[in-house]
SEFI-172981 format. One record per residue (C-alpha): residue number from 1; residue in one letter; x, y, z. Coordinates in steps of 0.1 Angstrom, whole numbers. Last residue first. Layout:
<i->NUM	aa->A	c1->X	c2->Y	c3->Z>
...
This chain:
<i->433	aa->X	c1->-1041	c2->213	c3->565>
<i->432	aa->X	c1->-1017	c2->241	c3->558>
<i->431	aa->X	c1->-994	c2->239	c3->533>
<i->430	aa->X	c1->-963	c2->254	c3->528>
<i->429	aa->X	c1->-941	c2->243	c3->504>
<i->428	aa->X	c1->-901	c2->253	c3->497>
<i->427	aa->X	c1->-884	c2->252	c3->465>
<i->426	aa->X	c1->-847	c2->253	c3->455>
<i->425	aa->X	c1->-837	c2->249	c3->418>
<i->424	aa->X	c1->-796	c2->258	c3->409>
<i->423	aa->X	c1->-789	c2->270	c3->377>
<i->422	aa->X	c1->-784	c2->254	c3->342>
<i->421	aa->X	c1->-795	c2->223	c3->343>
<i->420	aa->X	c1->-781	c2->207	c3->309>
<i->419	aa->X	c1->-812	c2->200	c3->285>
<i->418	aa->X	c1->-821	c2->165	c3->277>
<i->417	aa->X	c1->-855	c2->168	c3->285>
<i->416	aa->X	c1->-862	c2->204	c3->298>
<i->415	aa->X	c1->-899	c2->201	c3->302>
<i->414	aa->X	c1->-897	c2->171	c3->319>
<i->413	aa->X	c1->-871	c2->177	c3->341>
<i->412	aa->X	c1->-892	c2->211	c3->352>
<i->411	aa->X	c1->-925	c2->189	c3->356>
<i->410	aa->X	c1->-905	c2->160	c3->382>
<i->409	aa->X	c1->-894	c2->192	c3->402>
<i->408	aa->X	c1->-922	c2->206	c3->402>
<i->407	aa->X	c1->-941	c2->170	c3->411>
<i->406	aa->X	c1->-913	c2->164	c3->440>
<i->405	aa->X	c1->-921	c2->195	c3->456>
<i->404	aa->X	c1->-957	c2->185	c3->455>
<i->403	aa->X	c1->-947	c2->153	c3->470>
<i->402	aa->X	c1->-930	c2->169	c3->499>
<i->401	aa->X	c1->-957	c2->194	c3->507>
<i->400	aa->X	c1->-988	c2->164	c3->507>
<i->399	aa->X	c1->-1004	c2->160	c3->475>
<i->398	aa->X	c1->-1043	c2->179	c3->475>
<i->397	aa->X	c1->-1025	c2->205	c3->454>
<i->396	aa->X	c1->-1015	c2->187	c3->427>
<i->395	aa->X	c1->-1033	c2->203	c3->397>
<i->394	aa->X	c1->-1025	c2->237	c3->409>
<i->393	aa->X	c1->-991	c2->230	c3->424>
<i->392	aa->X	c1->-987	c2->218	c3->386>
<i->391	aa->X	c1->-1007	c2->252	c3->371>
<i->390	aa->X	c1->-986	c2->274	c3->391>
<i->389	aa->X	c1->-956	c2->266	c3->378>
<i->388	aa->X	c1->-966	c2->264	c3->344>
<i->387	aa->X	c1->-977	c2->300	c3->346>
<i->386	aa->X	c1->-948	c2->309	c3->368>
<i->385	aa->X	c1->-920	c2->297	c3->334>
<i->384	aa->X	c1->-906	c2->265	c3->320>
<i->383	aa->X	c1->-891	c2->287	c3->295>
<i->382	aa->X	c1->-883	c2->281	c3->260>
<i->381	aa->X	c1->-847	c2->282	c3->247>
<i->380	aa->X	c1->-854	c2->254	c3->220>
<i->379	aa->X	c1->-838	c2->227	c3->238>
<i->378	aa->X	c1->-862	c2->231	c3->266>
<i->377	aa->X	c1->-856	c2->258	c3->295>
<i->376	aa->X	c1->-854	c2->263	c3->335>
<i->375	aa->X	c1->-858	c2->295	c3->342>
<i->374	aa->X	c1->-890	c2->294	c3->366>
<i->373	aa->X	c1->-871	c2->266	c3->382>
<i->372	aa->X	c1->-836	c2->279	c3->384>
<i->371	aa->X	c1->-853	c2->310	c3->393>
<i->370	aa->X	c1->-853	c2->304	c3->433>
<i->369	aa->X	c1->-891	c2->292	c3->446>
<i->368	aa->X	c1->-913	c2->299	c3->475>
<i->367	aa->X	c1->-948	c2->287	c3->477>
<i->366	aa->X	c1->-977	c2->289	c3->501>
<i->365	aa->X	c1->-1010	c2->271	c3->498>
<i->364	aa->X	c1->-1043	c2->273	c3->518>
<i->363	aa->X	c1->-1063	c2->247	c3->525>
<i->362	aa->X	c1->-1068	c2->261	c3->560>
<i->361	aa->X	c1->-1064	c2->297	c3->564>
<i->360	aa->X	c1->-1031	c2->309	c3->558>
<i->359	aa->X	c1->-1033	c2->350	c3->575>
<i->358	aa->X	c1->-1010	c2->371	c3->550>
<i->357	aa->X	c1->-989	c2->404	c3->554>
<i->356	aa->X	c1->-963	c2->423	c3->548>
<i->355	aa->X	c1->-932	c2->441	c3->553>
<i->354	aa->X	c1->-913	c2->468	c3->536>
<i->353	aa->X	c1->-874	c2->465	c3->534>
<i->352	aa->X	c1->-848	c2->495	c3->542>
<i->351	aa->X	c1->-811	c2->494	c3->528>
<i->350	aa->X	c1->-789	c2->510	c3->546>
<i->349	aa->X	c1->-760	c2->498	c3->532>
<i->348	aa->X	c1->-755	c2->492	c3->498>
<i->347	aa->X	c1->-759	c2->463	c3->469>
<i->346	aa->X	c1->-756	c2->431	c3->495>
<i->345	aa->X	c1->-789	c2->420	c3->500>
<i->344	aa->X	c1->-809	c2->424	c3->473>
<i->343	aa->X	c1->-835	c2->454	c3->467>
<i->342	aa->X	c1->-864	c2->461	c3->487>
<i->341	aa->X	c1->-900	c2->441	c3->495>
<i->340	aa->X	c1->-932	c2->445	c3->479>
<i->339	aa->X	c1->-956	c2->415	c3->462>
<i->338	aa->X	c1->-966	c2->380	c3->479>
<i->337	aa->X	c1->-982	c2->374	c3->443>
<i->336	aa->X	c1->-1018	c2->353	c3->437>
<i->335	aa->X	c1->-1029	c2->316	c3->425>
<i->334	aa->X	c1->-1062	c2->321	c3->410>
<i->333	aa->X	c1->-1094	c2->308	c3->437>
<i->332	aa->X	c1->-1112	c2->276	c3->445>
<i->331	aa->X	c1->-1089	c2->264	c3->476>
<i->330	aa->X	c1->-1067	c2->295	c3->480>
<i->329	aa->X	c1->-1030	c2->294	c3->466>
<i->328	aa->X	c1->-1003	c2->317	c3->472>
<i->327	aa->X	c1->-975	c2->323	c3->452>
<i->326	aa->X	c1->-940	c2->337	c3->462>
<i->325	aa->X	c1->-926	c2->368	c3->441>
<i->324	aa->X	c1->-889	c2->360	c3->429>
<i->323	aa->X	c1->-863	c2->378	c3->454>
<i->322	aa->X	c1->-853	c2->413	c3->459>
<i->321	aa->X	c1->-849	c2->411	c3->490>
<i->320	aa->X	c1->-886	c2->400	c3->506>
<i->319	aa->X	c1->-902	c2->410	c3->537>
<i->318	aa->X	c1->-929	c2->385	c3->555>
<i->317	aa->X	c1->-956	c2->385	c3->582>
<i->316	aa->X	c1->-973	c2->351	c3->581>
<i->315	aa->X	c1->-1003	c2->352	c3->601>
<i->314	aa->X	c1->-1020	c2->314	c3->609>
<i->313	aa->X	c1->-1029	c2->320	c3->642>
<i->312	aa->X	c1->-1013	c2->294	c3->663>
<i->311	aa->X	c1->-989	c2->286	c3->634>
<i->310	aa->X	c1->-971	c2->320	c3->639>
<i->309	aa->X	c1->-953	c2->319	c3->604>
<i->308	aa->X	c1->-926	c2->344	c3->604>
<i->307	aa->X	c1->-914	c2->345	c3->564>
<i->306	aa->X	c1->-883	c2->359	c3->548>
<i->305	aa->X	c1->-875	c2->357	c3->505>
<i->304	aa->X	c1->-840	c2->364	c3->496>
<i->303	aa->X	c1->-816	c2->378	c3->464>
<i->302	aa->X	c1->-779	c2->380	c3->473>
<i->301	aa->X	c1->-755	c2->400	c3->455>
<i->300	aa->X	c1->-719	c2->404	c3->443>
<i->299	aa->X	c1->-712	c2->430	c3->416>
<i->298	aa->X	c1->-688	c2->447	c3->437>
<i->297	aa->X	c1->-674	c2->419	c3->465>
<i->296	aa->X	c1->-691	c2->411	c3->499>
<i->295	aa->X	c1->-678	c2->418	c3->530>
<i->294	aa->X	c1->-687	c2->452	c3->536>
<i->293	aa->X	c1->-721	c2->446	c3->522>
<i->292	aa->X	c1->-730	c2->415	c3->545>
<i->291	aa->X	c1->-735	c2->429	c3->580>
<i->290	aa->X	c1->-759	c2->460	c3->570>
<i->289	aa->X	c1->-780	c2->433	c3->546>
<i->288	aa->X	c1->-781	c2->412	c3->578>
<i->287	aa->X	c1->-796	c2->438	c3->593>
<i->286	aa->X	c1->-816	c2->452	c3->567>
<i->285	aa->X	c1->-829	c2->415	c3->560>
<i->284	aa->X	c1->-835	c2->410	c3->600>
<i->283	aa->X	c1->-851	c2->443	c3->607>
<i->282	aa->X	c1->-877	c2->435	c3->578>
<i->281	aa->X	c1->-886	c2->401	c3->590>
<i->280	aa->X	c1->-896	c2->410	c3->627>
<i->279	aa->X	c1->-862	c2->408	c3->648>
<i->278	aa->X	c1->-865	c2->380	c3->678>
<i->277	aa->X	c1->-827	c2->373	c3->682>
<i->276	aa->X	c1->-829	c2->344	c3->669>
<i->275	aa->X	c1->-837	c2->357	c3->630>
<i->274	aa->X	c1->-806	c2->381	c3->631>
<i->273	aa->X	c1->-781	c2->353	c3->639>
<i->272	aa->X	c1->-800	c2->332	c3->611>
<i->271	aa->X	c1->-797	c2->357	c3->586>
<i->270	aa->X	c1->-753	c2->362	c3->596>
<i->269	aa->X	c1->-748	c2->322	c3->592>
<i->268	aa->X	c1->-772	c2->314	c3->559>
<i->267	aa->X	c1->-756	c2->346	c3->545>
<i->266	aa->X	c1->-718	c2->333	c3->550>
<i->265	aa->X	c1->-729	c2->299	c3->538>
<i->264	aa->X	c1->-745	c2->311	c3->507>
<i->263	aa->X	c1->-712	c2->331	c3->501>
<i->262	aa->X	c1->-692	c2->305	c3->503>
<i->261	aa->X	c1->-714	c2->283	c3->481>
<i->260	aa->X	c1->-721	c2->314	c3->456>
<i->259	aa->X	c1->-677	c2->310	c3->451>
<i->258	aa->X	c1->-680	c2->274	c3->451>
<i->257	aa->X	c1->-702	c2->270	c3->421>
<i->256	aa->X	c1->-727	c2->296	c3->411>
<i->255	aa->X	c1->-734	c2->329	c3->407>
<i->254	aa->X	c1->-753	c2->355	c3->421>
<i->253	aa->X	c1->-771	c2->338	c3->454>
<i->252	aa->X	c1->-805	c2->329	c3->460>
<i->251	aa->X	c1->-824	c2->327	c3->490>
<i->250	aa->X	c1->-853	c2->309	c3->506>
<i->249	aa->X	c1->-864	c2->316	c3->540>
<i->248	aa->X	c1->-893	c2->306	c3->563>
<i->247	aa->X	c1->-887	c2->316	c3->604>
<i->246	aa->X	c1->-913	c2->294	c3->628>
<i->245	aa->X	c1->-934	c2->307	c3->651>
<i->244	aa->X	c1->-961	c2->286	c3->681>
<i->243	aa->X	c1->-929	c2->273	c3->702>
<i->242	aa->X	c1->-905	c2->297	c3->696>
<i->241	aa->X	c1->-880	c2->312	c3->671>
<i->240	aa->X	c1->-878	c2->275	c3->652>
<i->239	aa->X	c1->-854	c2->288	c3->622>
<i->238	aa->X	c1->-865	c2->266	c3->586>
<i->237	aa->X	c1->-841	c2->275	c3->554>
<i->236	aa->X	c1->-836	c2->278	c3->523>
<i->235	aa->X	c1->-806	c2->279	c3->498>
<i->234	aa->X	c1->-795	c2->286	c3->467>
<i->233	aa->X	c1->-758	c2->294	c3->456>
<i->232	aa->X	c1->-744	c2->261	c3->445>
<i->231	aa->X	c1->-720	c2->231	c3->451>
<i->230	aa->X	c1->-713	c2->204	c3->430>
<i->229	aa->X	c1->-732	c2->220	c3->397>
<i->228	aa->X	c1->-773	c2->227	c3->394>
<i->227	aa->X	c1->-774	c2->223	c3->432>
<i->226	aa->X	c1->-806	c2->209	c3->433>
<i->225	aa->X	c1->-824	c2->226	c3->468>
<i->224	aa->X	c1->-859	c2->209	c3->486>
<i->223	aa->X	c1->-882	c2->219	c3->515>
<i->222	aa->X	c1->-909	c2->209	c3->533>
<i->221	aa->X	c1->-937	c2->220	c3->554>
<i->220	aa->X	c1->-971	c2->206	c3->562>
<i->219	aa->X	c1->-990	c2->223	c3->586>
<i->218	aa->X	c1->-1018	c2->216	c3->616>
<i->217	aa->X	c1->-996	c2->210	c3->648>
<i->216	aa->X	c1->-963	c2->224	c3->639>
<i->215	aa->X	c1->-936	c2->200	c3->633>
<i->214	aa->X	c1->-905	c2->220	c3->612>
<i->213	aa->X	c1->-889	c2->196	c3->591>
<i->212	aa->X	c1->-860	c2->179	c3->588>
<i->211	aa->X	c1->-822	c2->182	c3->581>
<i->210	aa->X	c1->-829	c2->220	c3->571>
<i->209	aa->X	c1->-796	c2->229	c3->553>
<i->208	aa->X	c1->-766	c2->235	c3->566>
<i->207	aa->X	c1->-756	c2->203	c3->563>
<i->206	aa->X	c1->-761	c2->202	c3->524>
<i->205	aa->X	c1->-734	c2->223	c3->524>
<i->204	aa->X	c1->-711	c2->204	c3->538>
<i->203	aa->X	c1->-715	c2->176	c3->523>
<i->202	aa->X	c1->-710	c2->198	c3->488>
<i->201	aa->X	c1->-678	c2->212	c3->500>
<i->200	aa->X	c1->-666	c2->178	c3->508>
<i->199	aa->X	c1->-674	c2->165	c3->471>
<i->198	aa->X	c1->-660	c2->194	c3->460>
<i->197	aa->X	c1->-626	c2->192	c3->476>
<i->196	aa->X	c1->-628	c2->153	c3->462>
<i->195	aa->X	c1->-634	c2->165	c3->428>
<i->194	aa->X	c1->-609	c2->194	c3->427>
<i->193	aa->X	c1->-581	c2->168	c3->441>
<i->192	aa->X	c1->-594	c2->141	c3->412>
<i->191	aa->X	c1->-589	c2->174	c3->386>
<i->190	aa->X	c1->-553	c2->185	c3->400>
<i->189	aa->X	c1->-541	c2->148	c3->395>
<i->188	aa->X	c1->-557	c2->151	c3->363>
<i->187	aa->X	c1->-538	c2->179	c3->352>
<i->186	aa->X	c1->-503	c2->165	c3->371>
<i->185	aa->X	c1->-510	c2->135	c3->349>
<i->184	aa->X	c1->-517	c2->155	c3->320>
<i->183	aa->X	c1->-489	c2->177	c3->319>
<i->182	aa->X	c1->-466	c2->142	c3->324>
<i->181	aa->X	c1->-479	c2->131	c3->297>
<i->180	aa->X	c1->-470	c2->161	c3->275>
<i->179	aa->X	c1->-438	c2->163	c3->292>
<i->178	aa->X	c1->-432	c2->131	c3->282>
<i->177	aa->X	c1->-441	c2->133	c3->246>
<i->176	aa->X	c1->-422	c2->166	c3->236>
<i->175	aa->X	c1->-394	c2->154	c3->249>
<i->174	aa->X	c1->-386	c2->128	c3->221>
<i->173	aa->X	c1->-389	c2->152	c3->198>
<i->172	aa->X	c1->-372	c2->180	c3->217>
<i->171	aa->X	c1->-344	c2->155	c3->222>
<i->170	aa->X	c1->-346	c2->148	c3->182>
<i->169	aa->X	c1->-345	c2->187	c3->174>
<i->168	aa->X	c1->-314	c2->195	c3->200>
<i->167	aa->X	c1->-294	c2->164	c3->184>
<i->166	aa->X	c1->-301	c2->182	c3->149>
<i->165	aa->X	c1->-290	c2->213	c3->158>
<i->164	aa->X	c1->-260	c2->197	c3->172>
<i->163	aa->X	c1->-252	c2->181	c3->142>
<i->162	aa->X	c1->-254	c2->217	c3->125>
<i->161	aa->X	c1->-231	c2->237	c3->150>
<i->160	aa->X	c1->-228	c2->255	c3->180>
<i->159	aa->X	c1->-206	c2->280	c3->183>
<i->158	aa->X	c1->-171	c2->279	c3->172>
<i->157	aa->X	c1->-151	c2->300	c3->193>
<i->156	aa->X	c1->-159	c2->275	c3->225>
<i->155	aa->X	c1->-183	c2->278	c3->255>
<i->154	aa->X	c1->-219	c2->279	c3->236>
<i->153	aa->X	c1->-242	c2->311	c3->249>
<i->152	aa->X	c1->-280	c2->295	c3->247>
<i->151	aa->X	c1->-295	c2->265	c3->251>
<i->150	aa->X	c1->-335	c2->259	c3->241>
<i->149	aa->X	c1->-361	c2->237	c3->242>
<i->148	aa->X	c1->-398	c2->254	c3->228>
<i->147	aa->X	c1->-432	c2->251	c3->233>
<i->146	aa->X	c1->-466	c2->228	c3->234>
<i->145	aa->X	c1->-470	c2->230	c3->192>
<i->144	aa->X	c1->-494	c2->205	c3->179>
<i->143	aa->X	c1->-489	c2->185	c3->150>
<i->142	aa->X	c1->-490	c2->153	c3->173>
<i->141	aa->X	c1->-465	c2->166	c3->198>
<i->140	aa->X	c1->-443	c2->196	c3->187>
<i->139	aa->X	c1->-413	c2->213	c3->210>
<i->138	aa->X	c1->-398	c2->235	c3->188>
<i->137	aa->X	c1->-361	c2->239	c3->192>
<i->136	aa->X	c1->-336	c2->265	c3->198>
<i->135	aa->X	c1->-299	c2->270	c3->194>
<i->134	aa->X	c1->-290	c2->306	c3->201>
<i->133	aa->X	c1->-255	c2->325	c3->203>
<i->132	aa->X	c1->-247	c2->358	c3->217>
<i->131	aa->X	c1->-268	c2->366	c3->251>
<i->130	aa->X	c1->-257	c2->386	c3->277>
<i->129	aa->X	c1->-266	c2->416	c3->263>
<i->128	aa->X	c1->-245	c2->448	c3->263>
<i->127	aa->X	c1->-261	c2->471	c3->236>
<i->126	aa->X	c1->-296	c2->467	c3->233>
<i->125	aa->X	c1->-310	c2->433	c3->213>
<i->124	aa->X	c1->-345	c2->437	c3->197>
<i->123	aa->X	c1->-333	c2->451	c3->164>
<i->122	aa->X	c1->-307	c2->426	c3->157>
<i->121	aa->X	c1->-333	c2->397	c3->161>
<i->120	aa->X	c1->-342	c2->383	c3->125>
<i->119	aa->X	c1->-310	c2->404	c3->112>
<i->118	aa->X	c1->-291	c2->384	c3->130>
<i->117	aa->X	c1->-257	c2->406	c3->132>
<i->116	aa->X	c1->-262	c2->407	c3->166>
<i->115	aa->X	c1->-269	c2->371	c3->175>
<i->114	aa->X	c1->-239	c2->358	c3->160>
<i->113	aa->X	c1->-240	c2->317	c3->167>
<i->112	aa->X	c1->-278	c2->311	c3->156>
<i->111	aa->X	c1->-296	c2->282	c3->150>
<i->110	aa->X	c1->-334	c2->274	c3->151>
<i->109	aa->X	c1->-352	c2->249	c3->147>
<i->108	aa->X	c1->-386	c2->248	c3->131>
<i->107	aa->X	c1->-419	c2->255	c3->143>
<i->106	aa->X	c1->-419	c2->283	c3->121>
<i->105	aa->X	c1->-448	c2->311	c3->132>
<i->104	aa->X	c1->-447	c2->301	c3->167>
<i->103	aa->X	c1->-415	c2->295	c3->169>
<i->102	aa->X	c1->-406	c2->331	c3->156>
<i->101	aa->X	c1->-426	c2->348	c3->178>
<i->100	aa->X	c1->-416	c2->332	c3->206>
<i->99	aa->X	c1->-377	c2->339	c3->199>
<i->98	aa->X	c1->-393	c2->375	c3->195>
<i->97	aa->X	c1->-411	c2->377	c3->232>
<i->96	aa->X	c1->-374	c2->361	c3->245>
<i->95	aa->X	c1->-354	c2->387	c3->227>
<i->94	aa->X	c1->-380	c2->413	c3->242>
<i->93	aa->X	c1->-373	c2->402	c3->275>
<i->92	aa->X	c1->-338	c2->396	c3->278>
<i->91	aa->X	c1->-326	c2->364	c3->283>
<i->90	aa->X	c1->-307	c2->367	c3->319>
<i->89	aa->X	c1->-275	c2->363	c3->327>
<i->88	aa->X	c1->-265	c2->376	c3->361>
<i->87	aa->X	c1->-272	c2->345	c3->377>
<i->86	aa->X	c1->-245	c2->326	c3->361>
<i->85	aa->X	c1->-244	c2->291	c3->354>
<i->84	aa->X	c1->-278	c2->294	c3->341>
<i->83	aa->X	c1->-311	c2->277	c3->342>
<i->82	aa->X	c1->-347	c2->281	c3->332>
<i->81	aa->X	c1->-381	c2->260	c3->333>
<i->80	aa->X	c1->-418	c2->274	c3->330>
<i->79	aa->X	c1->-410	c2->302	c3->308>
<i->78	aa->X	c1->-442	c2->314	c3->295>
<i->77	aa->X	c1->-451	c2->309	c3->254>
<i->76	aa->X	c1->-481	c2->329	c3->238>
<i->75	aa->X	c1->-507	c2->323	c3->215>
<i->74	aa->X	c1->-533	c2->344	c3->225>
<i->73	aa->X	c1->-563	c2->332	c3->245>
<i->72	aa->X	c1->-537	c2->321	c3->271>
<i->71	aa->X	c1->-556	c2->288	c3->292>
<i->70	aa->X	c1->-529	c2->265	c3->266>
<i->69	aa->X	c1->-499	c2->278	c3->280>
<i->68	aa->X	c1->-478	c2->272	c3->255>
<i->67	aa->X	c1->-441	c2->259	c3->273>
<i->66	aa->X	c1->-407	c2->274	c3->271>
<i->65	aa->X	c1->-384	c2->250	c3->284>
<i->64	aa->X	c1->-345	c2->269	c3->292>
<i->63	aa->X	c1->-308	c2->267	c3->288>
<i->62	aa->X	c1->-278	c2->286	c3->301>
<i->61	aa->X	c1->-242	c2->287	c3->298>
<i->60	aa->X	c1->-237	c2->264	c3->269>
<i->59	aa->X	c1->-215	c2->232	c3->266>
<i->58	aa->X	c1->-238	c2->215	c3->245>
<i->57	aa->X	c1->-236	c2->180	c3->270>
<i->56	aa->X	c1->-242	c2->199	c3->301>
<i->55	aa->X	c1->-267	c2->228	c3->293>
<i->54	aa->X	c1->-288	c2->198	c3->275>
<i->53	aa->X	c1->-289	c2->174	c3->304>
<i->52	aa->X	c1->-293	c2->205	c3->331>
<i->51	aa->X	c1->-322	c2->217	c3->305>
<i->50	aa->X	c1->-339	c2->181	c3->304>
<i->49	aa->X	c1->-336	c2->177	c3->342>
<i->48	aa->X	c1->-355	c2->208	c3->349>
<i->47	aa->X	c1->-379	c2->199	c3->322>
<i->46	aa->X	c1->-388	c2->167	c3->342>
<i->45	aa->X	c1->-386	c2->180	c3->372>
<i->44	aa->X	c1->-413	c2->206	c3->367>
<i->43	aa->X	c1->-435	c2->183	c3->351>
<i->42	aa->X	c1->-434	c2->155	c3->384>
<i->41	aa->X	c1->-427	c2->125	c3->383>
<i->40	aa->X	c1->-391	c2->120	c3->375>
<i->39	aa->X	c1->-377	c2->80	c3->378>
<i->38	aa->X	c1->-384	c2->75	c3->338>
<i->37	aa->X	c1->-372	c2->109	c3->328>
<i->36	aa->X	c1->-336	c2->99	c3->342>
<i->35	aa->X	c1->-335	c2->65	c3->322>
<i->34	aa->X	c1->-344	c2->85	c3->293>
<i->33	aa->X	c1->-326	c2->121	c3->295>
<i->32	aa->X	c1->-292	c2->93	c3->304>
<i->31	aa->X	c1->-302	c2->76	c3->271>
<i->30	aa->X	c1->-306	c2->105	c3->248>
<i->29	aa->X	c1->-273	c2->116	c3->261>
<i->28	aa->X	c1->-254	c2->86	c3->260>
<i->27	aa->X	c1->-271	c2->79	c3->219>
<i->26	aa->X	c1->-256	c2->114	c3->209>
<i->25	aa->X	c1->-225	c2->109	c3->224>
<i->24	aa->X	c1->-221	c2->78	c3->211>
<i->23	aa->X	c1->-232	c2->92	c3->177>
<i->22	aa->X	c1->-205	c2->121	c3->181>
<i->21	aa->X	c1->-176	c2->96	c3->194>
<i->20	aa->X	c1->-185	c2->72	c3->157>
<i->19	aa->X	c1->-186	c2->104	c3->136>
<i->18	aa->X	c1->-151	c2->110	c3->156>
<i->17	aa->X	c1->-138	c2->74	c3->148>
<i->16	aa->X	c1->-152	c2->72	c3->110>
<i->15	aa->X	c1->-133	c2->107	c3->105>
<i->14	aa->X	c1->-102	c2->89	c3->123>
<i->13	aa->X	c1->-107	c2->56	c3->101>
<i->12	aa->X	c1->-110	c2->79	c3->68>
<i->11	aa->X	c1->-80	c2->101	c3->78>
<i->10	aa->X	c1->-60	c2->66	c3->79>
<i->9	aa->X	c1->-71	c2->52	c3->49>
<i->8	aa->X	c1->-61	c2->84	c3->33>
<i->7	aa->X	c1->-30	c2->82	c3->49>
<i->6	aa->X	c1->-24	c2->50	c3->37>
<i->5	aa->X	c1->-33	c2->55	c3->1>
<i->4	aa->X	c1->-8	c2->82	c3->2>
<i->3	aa->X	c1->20	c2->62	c3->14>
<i->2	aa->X	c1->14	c2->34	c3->-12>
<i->1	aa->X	c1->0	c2->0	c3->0>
């Protein structure tokens, strides 16, 4: 063999020996992000341990994870994972909104070893920036794009270079995946925790509601709330002030979920504090009313209907908050309106409420309701409305108070078929025998 066919031989075994190095290299590190990924659990280690990985075998100063943050209504990338040998470099910020930009609009990688004379980013770097060299990659899983991996500042003269970029693009491949998953996990972990907190909030709710009935010698009382979610924002309630009167409320919240739920709860304490102490139904709802503005937020309110039954004598002597108009029913007669009353609880302080009057004769009916009954509607947006409201306690007014709850309730269903419930439906009966 001639000299010069050895020392081609020989240049094409070292070439074959550093390509070999390289794809060892490659495989080690794609391997050590595996076996490592496969202990981590959570999403925060994960990308942690992908940037340390990446800082380590590209020999850059700092790295980061820039995920999509999919509850942004503009397609936007937040930081979630960053690291740097040295805490005084930072990635400025409008480098780091047009490195976004540009992922967003490529998804392709991204490779740059003289950051100021990139005329892609030139014009958003200020004199004295830390950063000089870029090598970026999307992070894409099933078309979609969650964010980006990149390393930035490369420790030698050369910069990064063109194998690398391609190493960067197959860890953000493979990447892509688990931190996908592991998204998910930590989402539905969130979810089950959600559930279970709910599932508490809703015992706890339904606790504070009548257990049982009032028993007074000649009436039939009952009452019924369906949270239209977990937990919701109507309520009722039955207060023994003595032996002969009973307190009769039924309120309605703004909003639902556990927001109206704390705030149900909050009303249910400070009305009941007010009913005990004797107050006729007007000074409790301005009272209470007094005690609830301060604490509540603007746009917050609380709608509520308040009734002192003496049973002895049949008077009712009520004050309402801005709450749905309660019907009476008289054997033989049209169903009539518990008119008057004041504005919800909780709009401003100082708030007066007009009370009034009604004496239940035997026979008679008395029925409050929250909206999420009234309001209830079919799949083509019509209303269950007070005419059909009236015309089941109506046609069912010999049932007992429970099952005439039970009919509404049964009537509203109906009438929506398969439409979602869209607010809470609280009812309470009266009846006297």
């Amino acid at each position: 063999m001639s000299d010069a066919k050895r020392e081609a031989h020989i240049r094409r075994l070292e070439e074959e020996n550093r390509e070999l190095k390289v794809a060892v290299e490659e495989l080690t590190i794609l391997n050590d992000i595996s076996m490592a990924i496969s202990a981590a659990w959570s999403l925060e280690d994960i990308m942690e341990l992908i940037v340390r990985k990446c800082i380590k075998h590209f020999k850059a100063e700092q790295g980061s994870v820039m995920l999509h943050d999919p509850d942004q209504e503009q397609d936007d990338f937040h930081t979630m994972i960053r690291r740097a040998d040295n805490s005084d470099d930072v990635l400025p910020y409008r480098l780091g909104m047009q490195l976004r930009g540009w992922m967003l609009k490529y998804q392709k990688s991204l490779l740059i070893n003289d950051l100021g004379a990139d005329p892609r980013f030139k014009m958003v770097l200020e004199k004295g920036e830390p950063i000089h060299s870029v090598l970026s990659a999307p992070l894409l899983y099933k078309g979609r794009m969650l964010g980006s991996l990149n390393v930035f500042n490369k420790r030698s003269e050369t910069g990064f270079t063109e194998p690398e970029k391609r190493l960067l693009a197959i860890i953000a491949t493979e990447s892509a995946q688990v931190i996908e998953n592991a998204r998910l996990y930590e989402e539905a972990q969130a979810l089950s925790l959600i559930q279970k907190e709910m599932k508490l909030a809703y015992k706890i709710q339904m606790g504070l509601l009548p257990q049982e009935a009032p028993d007074i010698a000649g009436y039939d009382i009952w009452g019924r709330s369906i949270p239209a979610k977990a937990v919701g924002g109507d309520y009722y309630d039955f207060v023994r002030i003595n032996d002969d009167r009973v307190g009769i409320c039924l309120g309605d919240v703004s909003g639902k979920g556990m927001p109206a739920a704390l705030l149900m709860a909050n009303v249910h304490a400070t009305l009941r504090g007010q009913i005990l102490q004797g107050l006729c139904p007007g000074d409790c709802l301005e009272r209470s009313n007094d005690h609830l503005v301060p604490s509540m937020d603007p746009g917050r309110f609380v709608t509520l209907f308040y009734a002192a039954l003496d049973g002895s004598t049949g008077e009712v002597c009520y004050a309402n908050a801005g709450h749905n108009y309660p019907f009476v029913f008289k054997p033989g007669k049209e169903a009539t309106r518990l008119g008057g009353g004041g504005v919800a609880l909780g709009c401003m302080k100082g708030t007066c409420y007009t009370e009034g009057r009604l004496t239940m004769a035997p026979g008679d009916i008395l029925l409050l309701y929250s909206d999420g009954i009234t309001e209830a509607v079919d799949k083509n947006e019509n209303l269950f409305g007070e005419e059909r409201l009236a015309e089941v306690v109506t046609g069912n007014r010999e049932a007992t108070a429970e099952h005439l709850i039970e009919k509404i309730v049964e009537a509203v269903r109906l009438h929506s078929d398969e439409s979602a419930q869209m607010d809470d439906m609280t009812a309470v009966v009266v009846r006297r025998g």
